[in-house]
C-alpha positions as CSV (number, residue, x, y, z in Angstrom):
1,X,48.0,-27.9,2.5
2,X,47.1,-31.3,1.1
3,X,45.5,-31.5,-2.5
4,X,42.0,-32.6,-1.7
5,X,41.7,-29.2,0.7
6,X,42.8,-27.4,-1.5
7,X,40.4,-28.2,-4.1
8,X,37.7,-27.9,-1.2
9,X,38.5,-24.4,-1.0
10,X,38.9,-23.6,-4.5
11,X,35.2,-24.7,-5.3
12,X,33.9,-22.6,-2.0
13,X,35.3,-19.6,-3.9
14,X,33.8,-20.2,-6.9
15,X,30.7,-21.4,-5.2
16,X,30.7,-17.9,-3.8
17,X,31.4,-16.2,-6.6
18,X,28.8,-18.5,-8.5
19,X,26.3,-17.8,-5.5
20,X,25.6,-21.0,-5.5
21,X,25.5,-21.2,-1.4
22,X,24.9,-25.1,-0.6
23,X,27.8,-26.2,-2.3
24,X,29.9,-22.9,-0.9
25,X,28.8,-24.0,2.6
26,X,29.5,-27.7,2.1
27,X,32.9,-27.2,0.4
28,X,34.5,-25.2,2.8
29,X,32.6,-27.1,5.5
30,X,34.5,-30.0,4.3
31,X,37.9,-27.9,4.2
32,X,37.8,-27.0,7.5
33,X,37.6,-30.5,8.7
34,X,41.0,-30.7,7.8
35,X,42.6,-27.4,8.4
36,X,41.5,-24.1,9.9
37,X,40.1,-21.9,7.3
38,X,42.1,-18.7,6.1
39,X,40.1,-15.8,7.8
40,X,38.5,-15.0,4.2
41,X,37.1,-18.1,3.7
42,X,36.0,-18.2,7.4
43,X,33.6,-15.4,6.3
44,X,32.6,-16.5,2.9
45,X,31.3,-19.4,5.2
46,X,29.9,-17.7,7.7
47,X,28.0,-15.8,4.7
48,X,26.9,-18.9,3.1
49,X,25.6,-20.7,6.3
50,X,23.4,-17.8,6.6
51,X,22.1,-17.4,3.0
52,X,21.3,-21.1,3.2
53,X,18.9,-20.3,6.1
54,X,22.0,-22.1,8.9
55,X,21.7,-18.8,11.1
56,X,23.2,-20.8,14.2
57,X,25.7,-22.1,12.2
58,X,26.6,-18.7,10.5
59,X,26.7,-16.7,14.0
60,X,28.8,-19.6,14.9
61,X,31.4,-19.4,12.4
62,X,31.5,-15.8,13.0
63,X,31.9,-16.2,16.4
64,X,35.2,-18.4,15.1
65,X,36.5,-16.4,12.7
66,X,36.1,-13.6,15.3
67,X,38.8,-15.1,17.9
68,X,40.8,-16.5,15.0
69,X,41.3,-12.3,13.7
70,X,41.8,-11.6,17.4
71,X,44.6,-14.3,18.0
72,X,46.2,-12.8,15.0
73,X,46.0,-9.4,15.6
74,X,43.9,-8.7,12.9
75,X,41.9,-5.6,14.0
76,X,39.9,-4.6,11.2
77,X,38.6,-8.4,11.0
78,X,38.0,-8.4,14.5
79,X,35.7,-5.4,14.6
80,X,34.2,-6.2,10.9
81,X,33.0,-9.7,12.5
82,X,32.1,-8.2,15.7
83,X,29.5,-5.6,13.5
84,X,28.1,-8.5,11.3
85,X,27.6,-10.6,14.6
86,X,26.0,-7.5,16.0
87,X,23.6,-7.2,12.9
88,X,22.8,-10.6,12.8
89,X,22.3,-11.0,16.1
90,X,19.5,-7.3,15.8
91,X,17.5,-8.7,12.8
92,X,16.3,-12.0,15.1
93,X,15.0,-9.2,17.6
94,X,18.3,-10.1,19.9
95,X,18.7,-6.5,20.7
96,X,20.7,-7.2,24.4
97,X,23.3,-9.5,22.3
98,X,23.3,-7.8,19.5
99,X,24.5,-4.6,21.8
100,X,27.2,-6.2,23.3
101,X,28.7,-7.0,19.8
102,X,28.3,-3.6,19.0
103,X,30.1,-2.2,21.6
104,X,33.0,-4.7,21.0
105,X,33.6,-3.8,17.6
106,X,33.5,-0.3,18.9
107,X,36.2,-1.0,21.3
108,X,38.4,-2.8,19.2
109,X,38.3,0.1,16.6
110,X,38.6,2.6,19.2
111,X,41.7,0.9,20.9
112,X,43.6,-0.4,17.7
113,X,44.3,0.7,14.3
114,X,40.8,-0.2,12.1
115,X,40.1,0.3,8.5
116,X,38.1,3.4,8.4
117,X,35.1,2.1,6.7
118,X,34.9,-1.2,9.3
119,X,35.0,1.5,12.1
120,X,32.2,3.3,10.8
121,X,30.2,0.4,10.0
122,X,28.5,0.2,14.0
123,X,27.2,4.0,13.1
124,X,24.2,1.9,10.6
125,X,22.9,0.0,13.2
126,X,23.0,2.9,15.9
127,X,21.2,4.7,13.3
128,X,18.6,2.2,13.1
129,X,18.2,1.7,16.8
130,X,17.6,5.2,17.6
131,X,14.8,4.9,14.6
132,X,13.3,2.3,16.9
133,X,13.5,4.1,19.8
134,X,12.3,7.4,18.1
135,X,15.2,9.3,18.2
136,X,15.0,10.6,14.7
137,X,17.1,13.5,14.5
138,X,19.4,11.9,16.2
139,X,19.1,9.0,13.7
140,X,19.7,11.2,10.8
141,X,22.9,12.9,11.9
142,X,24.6,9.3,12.7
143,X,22.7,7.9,9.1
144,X,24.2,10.8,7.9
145,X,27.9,10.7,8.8
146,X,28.0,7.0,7.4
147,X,26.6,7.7,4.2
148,X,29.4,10.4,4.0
149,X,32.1,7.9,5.1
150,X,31.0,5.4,2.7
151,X,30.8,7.9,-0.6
152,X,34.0,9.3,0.4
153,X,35.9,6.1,1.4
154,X,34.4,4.0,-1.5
155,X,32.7,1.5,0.7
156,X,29.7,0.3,-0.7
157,X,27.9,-1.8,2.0
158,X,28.9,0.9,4.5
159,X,27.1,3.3,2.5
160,X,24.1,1.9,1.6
161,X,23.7,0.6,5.4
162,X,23.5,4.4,6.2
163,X,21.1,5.2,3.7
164,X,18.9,2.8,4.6
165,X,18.5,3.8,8.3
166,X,18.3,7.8,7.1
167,X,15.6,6.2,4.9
168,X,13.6,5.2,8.0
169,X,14.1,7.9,9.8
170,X,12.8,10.5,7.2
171,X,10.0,8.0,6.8
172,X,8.9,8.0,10.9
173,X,9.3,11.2,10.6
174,X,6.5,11.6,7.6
175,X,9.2,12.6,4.9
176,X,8.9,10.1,2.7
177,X,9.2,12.4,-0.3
178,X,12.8,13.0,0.8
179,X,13.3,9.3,1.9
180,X,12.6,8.0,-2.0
181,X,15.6,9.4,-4.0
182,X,17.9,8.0,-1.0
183,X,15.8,4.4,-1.6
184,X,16.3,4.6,-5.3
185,X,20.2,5.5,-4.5
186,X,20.8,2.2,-2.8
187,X,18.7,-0.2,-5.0
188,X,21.0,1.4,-8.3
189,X,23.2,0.2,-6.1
190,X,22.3,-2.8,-5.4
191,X,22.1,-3.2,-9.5
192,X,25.7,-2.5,-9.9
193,X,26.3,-5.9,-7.7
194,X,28.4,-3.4,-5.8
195,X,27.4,-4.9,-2.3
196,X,27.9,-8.3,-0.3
197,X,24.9,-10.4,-0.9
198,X,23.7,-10.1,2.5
199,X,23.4,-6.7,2.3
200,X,21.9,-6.5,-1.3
201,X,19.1,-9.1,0.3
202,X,18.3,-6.1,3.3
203,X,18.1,-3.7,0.9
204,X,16.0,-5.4,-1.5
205,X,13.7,-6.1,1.6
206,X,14.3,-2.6,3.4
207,X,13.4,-0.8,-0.3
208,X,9.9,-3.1,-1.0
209,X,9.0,-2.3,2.6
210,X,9.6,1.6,2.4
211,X,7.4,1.6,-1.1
212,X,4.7,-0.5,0.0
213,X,4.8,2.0,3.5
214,X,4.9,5.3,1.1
215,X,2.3,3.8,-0.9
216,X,4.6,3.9,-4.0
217,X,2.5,1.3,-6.3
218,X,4.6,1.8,-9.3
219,X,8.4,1.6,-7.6
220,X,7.2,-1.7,-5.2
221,X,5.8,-3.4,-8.3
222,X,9.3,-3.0,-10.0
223,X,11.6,-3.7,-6.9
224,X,8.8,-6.9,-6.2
225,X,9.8,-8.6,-9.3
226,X,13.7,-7.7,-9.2
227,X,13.7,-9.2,-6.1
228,X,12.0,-12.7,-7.2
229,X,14.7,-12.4,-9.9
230,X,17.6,-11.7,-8.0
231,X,16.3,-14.7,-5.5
232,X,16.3,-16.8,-8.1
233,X,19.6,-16.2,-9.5
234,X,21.3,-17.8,-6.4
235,X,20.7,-21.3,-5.5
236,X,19.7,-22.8,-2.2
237,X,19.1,-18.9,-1.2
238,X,16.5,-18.8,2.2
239,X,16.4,-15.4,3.8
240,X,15.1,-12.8,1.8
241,X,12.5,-15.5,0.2
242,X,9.9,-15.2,2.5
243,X,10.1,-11.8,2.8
244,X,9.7,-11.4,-1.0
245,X,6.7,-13.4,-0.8
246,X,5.5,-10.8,1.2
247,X,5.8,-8.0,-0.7
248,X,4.5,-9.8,-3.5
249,X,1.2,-11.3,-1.9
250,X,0.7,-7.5,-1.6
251,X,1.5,-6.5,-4.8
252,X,-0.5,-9.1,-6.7
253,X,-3.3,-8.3,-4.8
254,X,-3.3,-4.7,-5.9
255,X,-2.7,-5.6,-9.7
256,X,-5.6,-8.2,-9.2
257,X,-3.7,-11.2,-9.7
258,X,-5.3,-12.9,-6.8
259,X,-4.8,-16.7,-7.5
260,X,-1.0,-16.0,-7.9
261,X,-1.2,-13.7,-4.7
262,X,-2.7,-16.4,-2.9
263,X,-0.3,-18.6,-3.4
264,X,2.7,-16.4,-2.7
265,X,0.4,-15.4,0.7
266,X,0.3,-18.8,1.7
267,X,4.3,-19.9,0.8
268,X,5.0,-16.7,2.8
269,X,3.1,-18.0,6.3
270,X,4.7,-21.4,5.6
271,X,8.7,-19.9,5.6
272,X,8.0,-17.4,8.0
273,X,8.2,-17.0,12.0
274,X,7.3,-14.3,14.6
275,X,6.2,-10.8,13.3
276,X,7.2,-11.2,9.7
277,X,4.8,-14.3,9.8
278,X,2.3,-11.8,11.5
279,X,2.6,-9.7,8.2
280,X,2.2,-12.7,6.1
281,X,-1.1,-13.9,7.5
282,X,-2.1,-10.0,7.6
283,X,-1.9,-9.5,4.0
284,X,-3.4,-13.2,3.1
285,X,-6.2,-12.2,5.4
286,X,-6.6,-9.0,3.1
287,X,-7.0,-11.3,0.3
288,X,-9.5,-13.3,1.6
289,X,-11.6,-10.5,3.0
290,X,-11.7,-9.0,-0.5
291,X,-13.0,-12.2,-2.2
292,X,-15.6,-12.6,0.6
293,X,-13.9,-15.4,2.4
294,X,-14.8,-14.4,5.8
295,X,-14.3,-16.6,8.3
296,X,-10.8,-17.7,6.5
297,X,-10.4,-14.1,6.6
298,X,-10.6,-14.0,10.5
299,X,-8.9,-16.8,11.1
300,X,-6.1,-15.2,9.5
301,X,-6.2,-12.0,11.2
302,X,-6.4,-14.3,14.2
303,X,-2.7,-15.5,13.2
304,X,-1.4,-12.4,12.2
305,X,-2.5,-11.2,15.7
306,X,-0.7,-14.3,17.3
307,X,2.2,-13.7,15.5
308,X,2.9,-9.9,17.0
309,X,0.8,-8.5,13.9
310,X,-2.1,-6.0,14.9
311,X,-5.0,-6.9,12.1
312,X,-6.2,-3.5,11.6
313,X,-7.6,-2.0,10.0
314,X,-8.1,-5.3,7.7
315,X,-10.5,-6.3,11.2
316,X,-12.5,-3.3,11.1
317,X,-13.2,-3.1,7.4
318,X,-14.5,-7.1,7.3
319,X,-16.6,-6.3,10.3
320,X,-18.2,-3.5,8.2
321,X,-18.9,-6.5,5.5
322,X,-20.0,-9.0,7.8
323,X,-22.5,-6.1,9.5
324,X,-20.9,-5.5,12.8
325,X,-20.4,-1.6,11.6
326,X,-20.7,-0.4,15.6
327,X,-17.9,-3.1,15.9
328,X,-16.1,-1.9,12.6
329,X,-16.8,1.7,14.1
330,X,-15.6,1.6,17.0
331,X,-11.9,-0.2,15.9
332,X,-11.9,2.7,13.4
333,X,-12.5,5.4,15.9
334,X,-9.4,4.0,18.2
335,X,-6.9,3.1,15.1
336,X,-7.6,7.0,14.4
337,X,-7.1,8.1,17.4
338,X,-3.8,6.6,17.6
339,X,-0.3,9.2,17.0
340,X,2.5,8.0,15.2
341,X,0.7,4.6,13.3
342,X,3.0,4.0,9.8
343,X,-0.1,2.9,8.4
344,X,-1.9,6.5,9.2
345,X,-3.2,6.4,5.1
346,X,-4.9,3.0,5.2
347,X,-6.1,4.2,8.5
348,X,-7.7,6.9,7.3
349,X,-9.2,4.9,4.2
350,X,-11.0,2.7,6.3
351,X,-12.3,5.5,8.8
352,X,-13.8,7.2,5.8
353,X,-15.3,4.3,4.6
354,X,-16.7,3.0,8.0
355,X,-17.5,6.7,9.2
356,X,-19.9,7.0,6.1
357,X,-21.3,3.6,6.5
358,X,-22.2,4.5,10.4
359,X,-23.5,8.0,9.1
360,X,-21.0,9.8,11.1
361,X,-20.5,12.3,8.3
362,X,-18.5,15.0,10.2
363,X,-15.7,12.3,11.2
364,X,-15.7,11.1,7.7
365,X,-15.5,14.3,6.0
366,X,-12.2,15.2,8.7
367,X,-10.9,12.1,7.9
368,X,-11.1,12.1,3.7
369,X,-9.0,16.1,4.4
370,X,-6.2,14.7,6.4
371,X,-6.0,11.4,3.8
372,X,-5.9,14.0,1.3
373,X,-3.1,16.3,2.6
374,X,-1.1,13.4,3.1
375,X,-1.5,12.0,-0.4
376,X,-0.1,15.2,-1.4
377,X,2.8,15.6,1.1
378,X,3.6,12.3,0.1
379,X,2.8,12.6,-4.2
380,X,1.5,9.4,-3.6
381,X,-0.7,8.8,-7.0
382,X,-2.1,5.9,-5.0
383,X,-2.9,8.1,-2.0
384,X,-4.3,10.4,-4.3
385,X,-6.9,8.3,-5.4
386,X,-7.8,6.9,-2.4
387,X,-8.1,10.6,-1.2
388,X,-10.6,11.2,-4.3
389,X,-12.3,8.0,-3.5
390,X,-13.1,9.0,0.1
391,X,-14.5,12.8,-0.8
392,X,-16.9,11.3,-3.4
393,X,-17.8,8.9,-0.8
394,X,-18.4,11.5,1.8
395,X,-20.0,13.7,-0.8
396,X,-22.3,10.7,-2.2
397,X,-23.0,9.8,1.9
398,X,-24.2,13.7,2.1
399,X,-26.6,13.7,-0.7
400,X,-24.5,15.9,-3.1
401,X,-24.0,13.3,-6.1
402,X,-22.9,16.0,-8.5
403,X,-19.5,16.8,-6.2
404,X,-19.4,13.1,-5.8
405,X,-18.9,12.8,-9.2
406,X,-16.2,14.8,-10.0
407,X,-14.3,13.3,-7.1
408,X,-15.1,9.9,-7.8
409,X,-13.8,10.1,-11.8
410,X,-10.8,11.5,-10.3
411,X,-10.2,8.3,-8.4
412,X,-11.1,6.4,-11.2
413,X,-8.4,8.1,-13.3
414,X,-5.9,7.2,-11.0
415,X,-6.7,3.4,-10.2
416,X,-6.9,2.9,-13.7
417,X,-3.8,4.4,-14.5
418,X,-2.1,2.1,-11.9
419,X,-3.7,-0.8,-12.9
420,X,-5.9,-1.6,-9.5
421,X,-8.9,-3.7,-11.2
422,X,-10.4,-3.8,-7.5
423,X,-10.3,-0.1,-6.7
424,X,-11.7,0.5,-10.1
425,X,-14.7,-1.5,-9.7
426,X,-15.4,-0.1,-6.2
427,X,-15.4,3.3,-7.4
428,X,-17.5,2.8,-10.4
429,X,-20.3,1.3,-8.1
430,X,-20.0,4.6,-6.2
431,X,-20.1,6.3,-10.0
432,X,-23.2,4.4,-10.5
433,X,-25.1,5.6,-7.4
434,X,-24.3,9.3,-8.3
435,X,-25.2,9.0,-11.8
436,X,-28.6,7.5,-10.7
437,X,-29.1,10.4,-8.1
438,X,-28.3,13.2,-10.5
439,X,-31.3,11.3,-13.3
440,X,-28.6,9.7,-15.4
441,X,-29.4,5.7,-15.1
442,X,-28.1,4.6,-18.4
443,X,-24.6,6.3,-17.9
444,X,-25.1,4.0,-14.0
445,X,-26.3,1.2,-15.4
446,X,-23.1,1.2,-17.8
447,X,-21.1,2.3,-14.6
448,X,-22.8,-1.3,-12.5
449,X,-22.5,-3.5,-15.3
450,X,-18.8,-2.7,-16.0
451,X,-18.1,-2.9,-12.1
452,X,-19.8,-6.4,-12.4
453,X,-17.6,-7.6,-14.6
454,X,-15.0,-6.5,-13.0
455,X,-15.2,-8.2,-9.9
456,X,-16.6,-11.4,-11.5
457,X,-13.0,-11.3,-12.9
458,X,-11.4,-11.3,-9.9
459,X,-13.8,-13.4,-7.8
460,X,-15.0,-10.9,-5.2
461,X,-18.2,-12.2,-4.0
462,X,-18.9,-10.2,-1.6
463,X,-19.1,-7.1,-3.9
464,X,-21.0,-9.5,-6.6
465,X,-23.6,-10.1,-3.5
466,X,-23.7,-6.3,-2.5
467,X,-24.0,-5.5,-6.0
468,X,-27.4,-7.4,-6.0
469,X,-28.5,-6.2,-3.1
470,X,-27.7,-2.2,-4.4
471,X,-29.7,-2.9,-7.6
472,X,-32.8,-3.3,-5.6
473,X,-32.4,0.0,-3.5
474,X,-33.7,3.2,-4.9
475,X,-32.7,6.4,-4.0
476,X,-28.9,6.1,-3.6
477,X,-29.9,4.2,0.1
478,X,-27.2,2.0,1.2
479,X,-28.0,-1.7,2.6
480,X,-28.2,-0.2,6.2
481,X,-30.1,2.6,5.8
482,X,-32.7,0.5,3.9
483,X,-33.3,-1.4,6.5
484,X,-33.4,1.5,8.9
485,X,-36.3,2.8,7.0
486,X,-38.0,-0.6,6.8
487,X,-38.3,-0.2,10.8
488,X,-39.0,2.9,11.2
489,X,-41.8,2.6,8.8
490,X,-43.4,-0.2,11.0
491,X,-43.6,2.7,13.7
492,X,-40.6,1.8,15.6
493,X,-38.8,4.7,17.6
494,X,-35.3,5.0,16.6
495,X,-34.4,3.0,20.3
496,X,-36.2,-0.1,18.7
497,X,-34.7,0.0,16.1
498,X,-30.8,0.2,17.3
499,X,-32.1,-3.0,19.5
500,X,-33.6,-4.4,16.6
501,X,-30.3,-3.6,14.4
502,X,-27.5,-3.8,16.9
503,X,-26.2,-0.1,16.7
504,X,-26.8,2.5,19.0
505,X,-29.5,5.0,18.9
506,X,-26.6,7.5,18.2
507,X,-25.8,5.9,14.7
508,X,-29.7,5.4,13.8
509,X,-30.6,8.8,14.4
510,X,-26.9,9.6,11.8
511,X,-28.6,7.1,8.9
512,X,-32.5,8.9,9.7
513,X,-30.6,12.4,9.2
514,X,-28.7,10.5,6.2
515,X,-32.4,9.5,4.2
516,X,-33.8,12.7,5.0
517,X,-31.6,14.3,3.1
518,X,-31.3,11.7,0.2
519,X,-34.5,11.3,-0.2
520,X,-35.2,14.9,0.2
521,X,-37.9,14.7,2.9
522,X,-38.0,15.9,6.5
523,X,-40.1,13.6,8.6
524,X,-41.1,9.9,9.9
525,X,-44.1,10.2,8.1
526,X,-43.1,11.5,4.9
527,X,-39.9,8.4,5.2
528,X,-42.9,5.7,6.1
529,X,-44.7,6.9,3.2
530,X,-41.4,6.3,0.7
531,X,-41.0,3.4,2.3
532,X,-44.8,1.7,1.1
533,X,-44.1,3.7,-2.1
534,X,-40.5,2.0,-3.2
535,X,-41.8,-1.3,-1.8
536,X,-39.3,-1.3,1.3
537,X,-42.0,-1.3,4.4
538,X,-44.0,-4.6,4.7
């Protein structure tokens, strides 16, 4: 070995050991121009040409280092670089190739004598396939005999690889409360630098994605920024990144930092391709919707959707704002309709919210029980509030302010103790309208004005416009129903007015039914008469 190739291999290692990747990849890049690479530096390269976003080039060297361990009889190297191929090869959706690698490093393990943790290494990704499939029983047992393996063998990545597909299977399966102590397993892990840095950078992802899906506010904020941190730490790192920007457009929009989340939302759709773009453009759209940005809002739902990302129920719920509610209703209706969604709580959320703005109070009401049952399967403080949140808004929709308030404090309590500005400030405009109905409307105006400033703070507009628009209402009415009664007292029947409005004479009849009982009367005439009275006919 001549001197310069040596020192070419010598700063790969420490490159790798450094994790600085660009000057690993280029070092023994440079070796190998001279010499074949001994089969541990063929993977360290193979490692860093993926880490430095060269996924061609890593399968590639892989694909090398692969024949090189089979020309040598070197079994457990073989089938090891066989798995990683296989893996690779799954998380760019190329399930057919990935299969085939699969079953080779099964074969080779089968047929020659294997290191014990490489041969159980293919049971991770079986795991997660059957999770894809929906075979999640089956999932678990095969999750579950790898986890074993890798606690009893001492093989960290083998371990954790197991975990993580239990982890989703208990998760489909609407476990999550038995998934988290598993997810908190592999990111102590992942703390101990116990794992290879590709698999620390899945589980980072695979953790912040589980959290975010259990509604875990408090463990996705945490994992968010060790993320960013452990990103930084390595230089020239690109997988993982966009990912990370992700997760944290969505967790700075939640703690209200929506400049920095809209920056992190936009760096994300940039880096990103197929569905994990989708997601990025999803959750910038979320953030646009929120500070009133509509029509930047749709066209990112229009990406996400282009991208393999389903915009709902984000769709639905800016319909509702823009005014479409039979639109927003019947999205709603169909997303709840729908078995098996992961995103069943936000689901729900919005159903409730749309439900009670259409005045279909029975659906509402069905749907704020089965949000709340699953914020308590899940001990989801997040769920729980917006469980809270969705009773006081049925309750407040009903014309029963003083149940409303007790629910609606009770969401307050926990947004606040999260640290959700947003939420907050939604829920005290909904305090505000109950304290006015029960003949409190100091303690609302309190309630509006510290709402106000709450979303002046963050720049929602479209709450600052609805806000002004509320203040002008009496009676607890909403927008709509306002302008319900404004037809109806020009003598309209309730079929000129869903022409006149857009909704069908199903939903006006649902908001008439809705005043009636707010406004504690029981007739057209007695509404028309209000109407003249509060200064809404004319």
């Amino acid at each position: 070995m001549s001197q310069a190739v040596g020192q070419a291999l010598e700063l790969g290692r420490r490159a790798y050991d450094a994790r600085d990747w660009p000057t690993c990849a280029a070092a023994l890049t440079e070796a190998e121009r001279v010499a074949p690479l001994p089969p541990d530096d063929m993977r360290r390269l193979g490692v860093a040409r993926f880490l430095v976003g060269d996924r061609e080039g890593s399968l590639e060297t892989l694909t090398r280092g692969h024949r090189l361990a089979l020309a040598h009889g070197l079994w457990t190297g073989a089938a090891e670089s066989a798995f990683w191929h296989a893996w690779m090869l799954y998380l760019g959706n190329e399930h057919a190739r990935a299969a085939g690698w699969l079953a080779r490093a099964r074969t080779i393990a089968e047929e020659h004598e294997v290191d014990e943790a490489v041969a159980m290494l293919p049971a991770t990704l079986e795991a997660r396939q059957l999770v894809e499939t929906g075979r999640l029983d089956e999932a678990l047992e095969v999750a579950a005999g790898a986890v074993a393996a890798g606690r009893r063998l001492g093989a960290p990545d083998l371990h954790v690889l197991g975990l993580l597909s239990g982890s989703m299977a208990l998760i489909r399966l609407g476990r999550g409360g038995e998934a988290l102590p598993r997810l908190d397993e592999v990111m102590a892990t992942v703390e101990a630098d116990e794992l290879t840095p590709t698999v620390a950078g899945l589980a980072y992802c695979a953790v912040l994605a589980a959290c975010l899906a259990l509604h875990d506010v408090r463990r996705a904020a945490e994992w968010t920024t060790a993320l960013a941190d452990w990103c930084e730490s390595q230089s020239g790192l690109v997988p993982y990144r966009g990912q990370c920007l992700v997760h944290r457009t969505q967790v700075l929009t939640l703690e209200g930092a929506w400049p920095d989340a809209d920056v992190q939302g936009r760096l994300a759709c940039a880096s990103l391709a197929g569905p994990p773009q989708g997601d990025a453009w999803y959750h910038l759209g979320e953030l646009m919707r929120l500070r009133g940005d509509f029509a930047d809002a749709e066209d990112a739902y229009r990406r996400a959707n282009t991208a393999g990302r389903q915009p709902q129920p984000g769709l639905a719920l800016l319909r509702l704002a823009q005014g479409r509610s039979e639109a927003a209703a019947s999205a709603t209706r169909r997303l709840a309709a729908e078995p098996g969604r992961l995103d069943r709580p936000d689901v729900l959320a919005a159903h409730v919210e749309v439900m009670a703005a259409v005045g279909d109070l029975p659906a509402a009401r069905e749907a704020a029980a089965e949000l709340a049952d699953l914020a308590e399967e899940l001990a989801s403080p997040l769920l729980a509030g917006h469980a809270a949140a969705a009773k006081g808004t049925v309750a407040l929709a009903a014309g029963q302010p003083v149940e409303a308030l007790v629910c609606l404090r009770a969401a307050l309590g926990h947004f606040v103790d999260l640290g959700l500005p947003y939420h907050v400030a939604r829920v005290r405009v909904r305090l505000a309208r109950a304290l006015d109905l029960v003949g409190d409307p100091e303690a609302a105006a309190y309630e509006l004005d510290t709402a106000r400033a709450g979303f002046d703070a963050l720049g929602a507009a479209a709450d600052l416009a609805g806000l002004e628009v509320a203040d002008s209402l009496p009676g607890g009415l909403t927008a709509r129903e306002a302008e319900v009664l404004r037809l109806v007292a020009t003598g309209r029947s309730n079929r000129a007015v869903a022409d006149a409005l857009v909704l069908s004479e199903k939903t006006v009849a649902r908001h008439l039914a809705n005043i009636y009982t707010k406004l504690g009367i029981s007739s057209r005439s007695a509404a028309t008469a209000y109407a003249y009275d509060h200064g809404l006919a004319g």
